[in-house]
Structure formats: C-alpha cells, structure tokens
N, C-alpha and C positions, 0 to 999 in steps of 0.2 A: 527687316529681313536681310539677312546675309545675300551679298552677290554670288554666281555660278562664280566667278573668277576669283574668290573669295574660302573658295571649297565648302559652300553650300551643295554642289552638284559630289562631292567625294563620294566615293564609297567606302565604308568601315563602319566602325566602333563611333560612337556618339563623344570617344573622351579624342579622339580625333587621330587613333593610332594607322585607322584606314584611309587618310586625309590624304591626296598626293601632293596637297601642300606642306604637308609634315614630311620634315627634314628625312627622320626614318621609313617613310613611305615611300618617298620620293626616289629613294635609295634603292629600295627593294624592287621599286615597279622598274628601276631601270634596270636592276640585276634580272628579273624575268626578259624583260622586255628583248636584252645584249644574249641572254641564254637561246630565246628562239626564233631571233630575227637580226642575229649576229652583229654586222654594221648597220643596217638600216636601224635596230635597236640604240647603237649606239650615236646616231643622226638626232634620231627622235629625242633622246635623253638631253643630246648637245642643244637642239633646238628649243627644246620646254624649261631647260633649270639651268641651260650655261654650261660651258668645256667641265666645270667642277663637276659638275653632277655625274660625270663620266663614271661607272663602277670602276675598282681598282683591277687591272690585269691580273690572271690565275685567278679569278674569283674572289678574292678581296676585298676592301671596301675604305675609301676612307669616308672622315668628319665632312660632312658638304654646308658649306652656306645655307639659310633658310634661300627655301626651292622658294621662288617665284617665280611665276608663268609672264613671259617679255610678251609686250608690243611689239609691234613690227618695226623695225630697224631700217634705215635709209644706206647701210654700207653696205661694201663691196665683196665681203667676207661672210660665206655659207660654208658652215653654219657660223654664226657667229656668237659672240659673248658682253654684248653691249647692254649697258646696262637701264634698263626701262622699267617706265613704271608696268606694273599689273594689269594684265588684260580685264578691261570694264564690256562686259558682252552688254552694257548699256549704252554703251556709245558707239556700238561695230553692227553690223548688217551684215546679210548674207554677200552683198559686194564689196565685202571685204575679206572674204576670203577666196581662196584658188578660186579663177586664174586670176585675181586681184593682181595689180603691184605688190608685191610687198607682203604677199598674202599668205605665205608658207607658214611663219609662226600662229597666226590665228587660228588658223587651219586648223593645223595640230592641237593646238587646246582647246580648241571648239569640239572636234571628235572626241579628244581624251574625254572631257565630260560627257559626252553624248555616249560612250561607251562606258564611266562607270554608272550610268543610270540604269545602261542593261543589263550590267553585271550585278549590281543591287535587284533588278528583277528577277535574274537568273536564281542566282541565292535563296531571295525570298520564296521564290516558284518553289523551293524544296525543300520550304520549312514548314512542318506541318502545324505550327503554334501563329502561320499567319493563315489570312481567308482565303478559300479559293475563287472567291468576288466580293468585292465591294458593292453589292449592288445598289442601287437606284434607278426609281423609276426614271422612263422617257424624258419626263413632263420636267422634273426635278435636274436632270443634268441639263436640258434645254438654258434652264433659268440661271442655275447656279453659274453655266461658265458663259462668255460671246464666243461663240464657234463659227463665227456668222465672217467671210470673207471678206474684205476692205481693199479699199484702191493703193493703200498706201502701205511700204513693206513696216514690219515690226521688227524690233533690235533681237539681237541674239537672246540676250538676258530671254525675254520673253519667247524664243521659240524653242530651249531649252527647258522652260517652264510647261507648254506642252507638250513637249517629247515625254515628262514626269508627271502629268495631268493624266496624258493616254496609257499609260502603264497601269496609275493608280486604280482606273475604271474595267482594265483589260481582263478576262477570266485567265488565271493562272491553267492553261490546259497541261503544264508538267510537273500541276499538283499532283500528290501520291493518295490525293481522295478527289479526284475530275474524274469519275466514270460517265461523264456525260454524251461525250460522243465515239463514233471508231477511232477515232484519231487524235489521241492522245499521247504526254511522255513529252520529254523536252531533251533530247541528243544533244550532246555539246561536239560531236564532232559533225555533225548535222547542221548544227549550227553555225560550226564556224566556215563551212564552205557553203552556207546560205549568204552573210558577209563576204565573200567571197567573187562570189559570183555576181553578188549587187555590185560588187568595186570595179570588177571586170567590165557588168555593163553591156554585153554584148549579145547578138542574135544568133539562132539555132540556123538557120537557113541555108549557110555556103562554110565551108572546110575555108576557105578565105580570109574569112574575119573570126572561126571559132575552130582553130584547127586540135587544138589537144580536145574541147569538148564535143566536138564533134566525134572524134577517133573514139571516147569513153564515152557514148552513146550506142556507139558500133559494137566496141567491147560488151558493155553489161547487156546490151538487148540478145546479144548472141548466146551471153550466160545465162541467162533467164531462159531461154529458149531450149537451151540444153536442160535444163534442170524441168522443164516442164516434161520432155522427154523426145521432142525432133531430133531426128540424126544428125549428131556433127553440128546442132546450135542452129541448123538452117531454117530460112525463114527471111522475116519481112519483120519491123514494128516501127514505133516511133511512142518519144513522152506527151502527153496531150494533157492540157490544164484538167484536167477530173475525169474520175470513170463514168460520169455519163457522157462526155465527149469519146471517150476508149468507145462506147458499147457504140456508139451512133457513127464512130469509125467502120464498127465491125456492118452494122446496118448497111453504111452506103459500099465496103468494098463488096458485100454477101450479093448486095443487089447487081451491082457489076456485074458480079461474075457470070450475074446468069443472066445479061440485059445488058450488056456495053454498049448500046447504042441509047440508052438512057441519060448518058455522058451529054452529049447532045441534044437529041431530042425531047428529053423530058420525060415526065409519066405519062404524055400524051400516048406515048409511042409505046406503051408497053400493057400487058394485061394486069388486072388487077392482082395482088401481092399481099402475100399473108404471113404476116410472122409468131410464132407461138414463142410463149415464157410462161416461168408458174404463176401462180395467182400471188405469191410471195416474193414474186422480185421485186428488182429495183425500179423505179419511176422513170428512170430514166429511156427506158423501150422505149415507153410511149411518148414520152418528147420526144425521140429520135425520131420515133414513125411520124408525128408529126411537122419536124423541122422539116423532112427530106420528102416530104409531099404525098408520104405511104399511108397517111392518118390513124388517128389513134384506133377505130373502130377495125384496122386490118391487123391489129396487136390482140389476137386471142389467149387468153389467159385460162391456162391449165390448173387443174384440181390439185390440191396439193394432201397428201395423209396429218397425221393430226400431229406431227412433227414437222411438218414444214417443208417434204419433201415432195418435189414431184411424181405425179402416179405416170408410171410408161403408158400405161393404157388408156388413159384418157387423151395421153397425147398424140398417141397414134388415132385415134377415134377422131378427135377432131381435122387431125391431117384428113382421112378421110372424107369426112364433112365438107370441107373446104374443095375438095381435089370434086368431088362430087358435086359442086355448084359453078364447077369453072374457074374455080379461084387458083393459082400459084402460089403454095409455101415455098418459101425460098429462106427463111431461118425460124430455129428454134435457138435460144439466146437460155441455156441454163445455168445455173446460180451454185454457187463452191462458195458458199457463206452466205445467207439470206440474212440482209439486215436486222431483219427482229429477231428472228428463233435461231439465226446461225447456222442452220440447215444444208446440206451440201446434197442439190441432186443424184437421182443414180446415173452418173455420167456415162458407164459403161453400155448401160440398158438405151438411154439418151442416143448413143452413136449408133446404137444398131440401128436404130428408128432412121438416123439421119441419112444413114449409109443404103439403106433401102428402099426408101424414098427421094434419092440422090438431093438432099437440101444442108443446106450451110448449118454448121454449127457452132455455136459461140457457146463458151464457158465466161459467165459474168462472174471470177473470180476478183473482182476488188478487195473485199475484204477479208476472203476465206486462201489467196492466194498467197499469200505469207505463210501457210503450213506446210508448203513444200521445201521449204528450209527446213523444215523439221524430220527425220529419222522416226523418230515414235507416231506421227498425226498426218504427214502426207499421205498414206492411204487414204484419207477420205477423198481425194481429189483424186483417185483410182481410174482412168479415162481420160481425164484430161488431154492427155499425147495424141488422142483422135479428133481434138478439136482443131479444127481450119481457122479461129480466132480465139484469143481470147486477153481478156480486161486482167490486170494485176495492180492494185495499189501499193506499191512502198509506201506509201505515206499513211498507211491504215495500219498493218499486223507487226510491221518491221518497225514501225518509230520513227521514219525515214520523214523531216519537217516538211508541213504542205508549202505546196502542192508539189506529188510525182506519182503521177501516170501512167502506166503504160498498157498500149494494144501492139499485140503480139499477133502476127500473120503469118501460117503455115507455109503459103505460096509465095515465094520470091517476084519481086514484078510487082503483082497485082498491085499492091496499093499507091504505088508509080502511076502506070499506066492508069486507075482510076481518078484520080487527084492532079495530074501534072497539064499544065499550061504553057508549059514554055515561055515565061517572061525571061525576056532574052536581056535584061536588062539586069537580070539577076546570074541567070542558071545560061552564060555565055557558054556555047561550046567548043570554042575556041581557047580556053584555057591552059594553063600549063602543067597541071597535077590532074591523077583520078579524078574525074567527074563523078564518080559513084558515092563519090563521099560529099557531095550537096544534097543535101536530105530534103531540103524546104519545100520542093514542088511534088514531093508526096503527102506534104502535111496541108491538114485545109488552112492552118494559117502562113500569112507570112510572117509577120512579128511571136517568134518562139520562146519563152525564156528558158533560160536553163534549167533543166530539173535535174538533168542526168546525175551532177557531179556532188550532189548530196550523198544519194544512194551509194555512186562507185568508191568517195572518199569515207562514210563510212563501212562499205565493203571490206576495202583494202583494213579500216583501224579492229574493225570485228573479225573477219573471219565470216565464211560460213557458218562455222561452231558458235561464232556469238551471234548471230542471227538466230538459232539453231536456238541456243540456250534462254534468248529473251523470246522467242513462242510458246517453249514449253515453261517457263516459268508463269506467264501468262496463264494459259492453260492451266495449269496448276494450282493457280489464286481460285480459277474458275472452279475448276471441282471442288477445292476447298469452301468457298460458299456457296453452292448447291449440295456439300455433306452437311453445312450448319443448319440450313433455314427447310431443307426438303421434310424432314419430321420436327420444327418447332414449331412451338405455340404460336400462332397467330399469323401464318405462313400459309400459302397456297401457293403451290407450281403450276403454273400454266398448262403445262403437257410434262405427263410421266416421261421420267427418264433422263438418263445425263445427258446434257446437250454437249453435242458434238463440238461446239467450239465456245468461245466467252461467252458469249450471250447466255444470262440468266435470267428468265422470265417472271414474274412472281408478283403476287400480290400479299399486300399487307393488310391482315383482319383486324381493325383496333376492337378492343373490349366488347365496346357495343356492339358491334355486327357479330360476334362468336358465335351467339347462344339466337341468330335469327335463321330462319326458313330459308331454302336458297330459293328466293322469288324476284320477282320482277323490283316488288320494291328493296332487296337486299342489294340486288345490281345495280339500282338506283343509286344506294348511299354509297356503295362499293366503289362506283367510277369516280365520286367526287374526293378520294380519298388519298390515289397519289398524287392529284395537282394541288392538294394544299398540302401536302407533304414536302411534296417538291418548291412550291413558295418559299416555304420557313427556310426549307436548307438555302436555299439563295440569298435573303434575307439576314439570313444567320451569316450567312456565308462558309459554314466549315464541309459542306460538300456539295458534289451534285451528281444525280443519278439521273436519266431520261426517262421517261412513262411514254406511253400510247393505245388507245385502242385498236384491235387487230379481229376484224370480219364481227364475229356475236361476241368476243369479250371487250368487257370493259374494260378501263383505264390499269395496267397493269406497268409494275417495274421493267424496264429492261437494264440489265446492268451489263454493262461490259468492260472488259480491262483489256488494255493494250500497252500499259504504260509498266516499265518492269519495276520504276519506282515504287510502288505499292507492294504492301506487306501483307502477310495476316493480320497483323495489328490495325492498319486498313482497314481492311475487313470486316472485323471484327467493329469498331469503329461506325462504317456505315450501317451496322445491321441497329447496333445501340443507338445510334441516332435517328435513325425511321421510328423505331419504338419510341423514342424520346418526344418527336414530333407529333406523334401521330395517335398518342394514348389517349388525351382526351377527344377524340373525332366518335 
C-alpha cells in the first residue's frame, strides 16, 4: 500500500490528475490557494513544493519540478528550499509537528492530506451514484478495526488512516436522499467557518479572548430578534448546545421570573409549579422539568387535533385544574414545528391564554423557526412576537452545520440576573471595555463554543433572500411528494391534508396488506413494515427515511427535507425505492 506521503491520501481522478503530488496539481492547488489567501498562499506553496512551486505573477504559471512534500530542514531561512527527502508519516508523530522544532513543514502536509480527505468526503456527500452509509453492524465494526486506546502514541501514517476509516463508516447527512433527520444538507460556507472556529480555538464567555465573536453573537441575536417581531431587536438570548438546552433555558428563566428567590433557595422555598405543552412536543419539557427539580409529572401535556395542533381549550381547562388544586402554572411551552407532524400551534389563541392568566410563554420553535425567513410560510408562526421566550434552531430549517442554538428572551436583564455568579476570576469588573459584552455569566455554561459565526458567515454569503429561497424550495420538495403519494396505490397519509411544513407522514401498503380488513391483525403486519424497509435502505445504503409510531398508529414514514440539495428526481427516487424494498413484505 502506498504511503499518505506518497499521495495515497490525494484527492482527484484515480489516473492521478487530482494528485497534489502531480506536477499539474500541484500547480493548480497553489494558483487557488495564492487567489484566496494571497501571501499566506503563497508561504504555504513555498513551504510544501520549494520557492519553484510559486505560481507565475498576473496569474500565469510556469513548468515546476516534480512537487515533493520536504522534511523538516535544520536552516535558518523561512521559508526555505532545501532539498529533502519526502515526508514518511511512518516515521513522524503527532510531536513532530507544531510547536515541534522544526515542525512547520510537517505541519502543513500533514493538514494538507487531512484536508484533501475531507474534500473527497465533501465531493462524494454530493454524488448520488455513491451510498449514503456504508452500513455495518455494531458487532462487525468492533471486530474488523482496534479502536481500543493504547499507552503508546501511533505514527501519522496511521492517524491519517483513521481520519479515512471514520469518514468511510460516517452517514453522508449532505446526501441529496438523507431524509433521515431535521438536520440535514452540507453548506460549504458553513463549513468553512466551522474550520474556522476550530482553528480559532476559543471560548464564548468574555469580549477579552472572543472579541469579533462575541460582537456577531450580539449582532445576529438582535436580528433574529427583530425578525421574530420585538421592537428595535430588543431582548435578551444566547447560542446553547441544542434546543433542548434553548427550551430548559426558557424553563429556569420562566421560573425566575415569578420565584427569584428560587436562585437561592431551591424548590424547597417555593410552591408547587406546573408547566403545560402539547401532547406532541418535544421531549425535551420533560427533561427540563426534571433536570431543574420541577419533575416530570408537573409537565401536563395538552390534547392535540388530528393534525398535531394544540386545542386552546383543553389548555385553558387544564390551567384551571391545576390553579384549582393549588398548583402554579408558570409556563406553557408551544411548538412552531412539531417534530413528527410539523404542526405549528395556534400561537395567537396560545397568548391570550397566557396574557390572562399572567404565565410565561415559550414558542418551541426549533425546527419550525426557519420559516420566518420566509415571505410566503411565516405566517404560520403568526404570534410568535407575544412570546416572552423562545427556541430557534439554525442548524434545523436553515442548513446552518450543528450545532446552533438559540434562546431568545423578550426581557432584557432576566437571563443575567437569573444565571449570573460573579466569578470574579472571569467576569472582573474592573476592566477596561463594556462589561455588557461578557456574556458567559448569563449562560449555564462556562466553556461555550462558538456557534454564532456559522449562522452570521453564512448570513452575510446568503442573504436573507437565500435563506428565504432554501425554505421555500424545501417546502416545495414537501408538497411535491405529498401531490405524488396522497392518491397512489399503496400509500396512506397519516392525517388529511397538506402539512404545513416538511414533514410527510405516511405509510406504505405492500401488496399483501391492500386487499386486508383494517384490523387489529392488519396493524399488526402494518408496523413491521417500515422497520424492515428502513433495514434494506441502510443496508443497501442508497437512502434513508425515519419511521415511528405516534399515540394508536403504528409504525409510519416520516419524511422530511431540509437539505436544498435534493431534487424531484430525489423524490421521485425514494418513493421507487420504498416500493422496491418493500413489494414482497
């Protein structure tokens, strides 16, 4: 087997045009390289192939030497052009690169390959003639590799071999047939300020050590803010590793606000507390109420219609219930995209309740909050601007790479004064700039990573308008297969009617079950019918779609698309391949 140093690890063509040990590659990757990182480009080129490898000025180019990647050199001249044998990542270790002596050159062609491995994944993630898993079982990848840790380090050669192990095994989620999860799609400008930020390295916590991300935290939570519909952007938020961390934000500010002495004292010191959601939300409520001591039996969960939305009347009924035993509602937590059915509460109806009963209201917009980008579909999120919190995932409707987060707070303050410690060892207030720009002693953690600068960098490369345009194309995929499958053969919709957002609900009748009775034992055969559907395509590997069952139905499709990659021919696509799997069942 060819060495990584050898351009086993290249990216390209197999006749070795993509090689960046080829002369002609070599050439090219520095003309990109000098186009969008000007001298650093041309460091880089001088440092991996020698002064020669320099592109020609005005864009030109001359004949280069065969490119070979140098050892590390003992002289005095950076960059230099000495001439060495070939980097053997069999004989180098990770202490041999930065802050190594000598450790620049490795360096650099140690990432170089580390980065065109990911660019071969990138590639392939958007070829639909490759799988979108390689699957194997558990038991099977166990055997086949040692993933098992050792006291002693391993050479480069071999940690570049499972940098390309982990890939091989990895689900491609910006395949343009992954309807598997909300979060889906593979942004390359997403992407490259995810590199980015890992290179940076740094924490959310003080304007000190994260001062431009810190400021474009400030920035987009203010725009979000406005586009929800606050006046002037104002408000309160912060990015939180996932929207059940967002919703369990909005939990403990909600409980503050009406119990600040809770801060302190505990649940000891307060009365019992009751929060309402639909019967269709997210899981997450009920972890919250029980992380924060409010238990899950104090999370009453409301009736929903046969669409997945919540009924105003049941939930005022139950507030009553509750108020009438001595209990405190202090939130009802409603949903702007229900995970399964995509359902968007009546938010409007929702606020009267909340406004009149003076209790906190949270919109669990995670995945349904990405249609406020949109011009034609944000009305279903119609109320929203009366909610005192609420959850929004970029990393769900927008594309925006996980994780990004965010809880969004009406009231300015609160989630300060809720949250804050004063570790003075951090948040000094003796400093020399705005203290308002240390965020970290409103967030429950101290170690933050950056999410913000995904979202804002591609902000800034989209536009609104391409925000805008990748919902509604989305969307669009979505009505398009709910026009196909709602009147064909062998199709069943979950609940009448076009659903309000991606999510397409459905069940698939193979042959046998058509012509049976709709009984006990037909829902019997019925449920076993997407999980071995859903096996093959894994197995197969040419797509994958999610199933579950939801209250008295059985195992049903959920499809959903969030990826703008995907086509009708998609589409089209997964419909023929469920049939394909699923004929003889």
């Amino acid at each position: 087997m060819a060495s990584p140093g050898s351009g086993f690890w290249s990216f390209g063509s197999e006749d070795g045009s993509g090689d960046p040990d080829n002369p002609g590659t070599a050439r090219a990757w520095c003309q990109v390289a000098q186009k969008f990182t000007g001298g650093i480009g041309n460091k880089l080129c001088a440092l991996l192939y020698g002064d020669t490898e320099k592109p020609a000025e005005g864009g030109g180019s001359q004949t280069p030497r065969a490119a070979t990647r140098k050892a590390a050199c003992a002289c005095d001249h950076k960059p230099c052009s000495c001439s060495k044998a070939d980097v053997n990542y069999a004989f180098l270790h990770a202490t041999d690169l930065l802050p190594a002596c000598d450790g620049e050159r490795p360096t650099l062609a140690f990432l170089q390959d580390v980065m065109n491995i990911l660019l071969q994944y990138v590639v392939k993630s958007f070829d639909r003639s490759t799988k979108v898993i390689d699957f194997h079982y558990p038991n099977e990848l166990l055997q086949e590799y040692n993933w098992e840790l050792a006291d002693q380090p391993q050479n480069l050669e071999e940690i570049l071999m499972h940098c390309q192990t982990t890939l091989k095994y990895a689900i491609k989620t910006g395949h343009p047939r992954y309807f598997n999860q909300l979060s889906t799609g593979l942004d390359m400008v997403g992407l490259a300020a995810d590199w980015l930020t890992s290179t940076a390295n740094t924490n959310m916590f003080t304007y000190e050590i994260a001062p431009v991300f810190v400021l474009l935290e400030y920035v987009t939570l203010k725009k979000m803010r406005e586009i929800i519909g606050w006046p002037g952007g104002s408000g309160d938020g912060i990015f939180s590793p996932g929207g059940a961390i967002s919703n369990m934000y909005a939990m403990m500010i909600a409980r503050f606000k009406m119990f600040p002495e809770v801060k302190e004292k505990g649940m000891a010191a307060v009365p019992r507390l009751i929060a309402f959601t639909s019967e269709h939300s997210h899981f997450s409520l009920k972890k919250g109420a029980a992380a924060l001591g409010i238990g899950t039996d104090s999370v009453i969960l409301i009736k929903c219609d046969e669409r997945g939305k919540m009924i105003p009347s049941d939930l005022e009924r139950r507030i009553l219930e509750a108020k009438q035993k001595g209990f405190v509602p202090f939130l009802v937590s409603a949903t702007a995209g229900t995970t399964v059915y995509g359902a968007f509460d009546p938010l409007l109806a929702v606020a009267d309740i909340c406004k009149k009963y003076k209790i906190w209201m949270h919109v669990d917009a995670a995945w349904g909050g990405g249609l406020l980008m949109s011009r034609k579909h944000k009305w279903k999120l119609s109320g929203v601007e009366r909610a005192n919190s609420v959850t929004w995932n970029p990393h769900k409707m927008m594309g925006v790479p996980l994780q990004c987060s965010a809880l969004l707070v009406r009231e300015e303050g609160l989630m300060q004064n809720c949250n804050q410690m004063h570790a003075s060892y951090l948040f000094q207030q003796d400093k020399h700039y705005d203290l308002s720009y240390d965020t970290g002693d409103k967030a429950l953690q101290c170690g933050r990573h950056v999410d913000v600068f995904k979202l804002w960098l591609m902000w800034r490369a989209k536009g609104t308008t391409g925000f805008e345009a990748h919902v509604d194309k989305c969307l669009e995929l979505a009505e398009y297969l709910y026009n196909i499958i709602k009147n064909r053969e062998g199709y069943e919709m979950v609940f009448d009617g076009k659903p309000q957002h991606t999510n397409i609900c459905f069940w698939y009748i193979p042959p046998s079950l058509r012509t049976l009775e709709d009984n006990e034992e037909r829902m019997s055969r019925l449920s076993k019918v997407a999980p071995v559907i859903k096996a093959r395509m894994m197995e197969y590997g040419t797509t994958m779609v999610s199933y579950q069952p939801l209250g008295d139905k059985v195992n049903f499709f959920r499809m959903v698309i969030s990826n703008p990659a995907a086509t009708h021919q998609d589409i089209d696509f997964l419909i023929e391949e469920i049939e394909r799997l699923g004929q003889d069942l």
